[in-house]
C-alpha positions in Angstrom: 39.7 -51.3 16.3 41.4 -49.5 19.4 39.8 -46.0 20.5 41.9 -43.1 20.7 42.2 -43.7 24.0 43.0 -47.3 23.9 45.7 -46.0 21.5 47.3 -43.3 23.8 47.6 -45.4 26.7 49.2 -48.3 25.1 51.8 -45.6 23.2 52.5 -44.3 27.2 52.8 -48.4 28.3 55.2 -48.6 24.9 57.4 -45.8 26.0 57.5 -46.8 29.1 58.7 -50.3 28.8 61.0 -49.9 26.5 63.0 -47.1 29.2 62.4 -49.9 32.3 64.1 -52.5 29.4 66.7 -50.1 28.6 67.6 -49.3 32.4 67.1 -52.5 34.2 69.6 -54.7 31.3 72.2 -52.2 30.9 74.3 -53.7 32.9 73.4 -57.6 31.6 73.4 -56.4 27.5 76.2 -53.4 27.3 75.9 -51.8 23.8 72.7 -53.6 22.8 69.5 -51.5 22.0 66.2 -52.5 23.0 63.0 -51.3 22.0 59.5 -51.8 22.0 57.8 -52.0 18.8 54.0 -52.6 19.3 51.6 -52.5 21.8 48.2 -53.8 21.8 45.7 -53.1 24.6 42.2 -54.5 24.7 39.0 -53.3 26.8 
């Protein structure tokens, strides 16, 4: 079980990559939505 913690951080790294996916293939996949649906982080 993660620790609240453990659970904030991975929702920052989930937020996070998901923009850097969005910006960095905008120009490779025009009109396609990418997101990030689960994070997992372990001690």
């Amino acid at each position: 079980m993660e620790s609240k913690r453990q659970q904030k951080f991975a929702r920052l790294i989930q937020k996070d990559l998901g923009e850097i996916f969005q910006r960095e293939t905008k120009e490779l996949f025009e009109g396609i939505f990418i997101t990030v649906t689960e994070v997992k982080v372990t001690p």
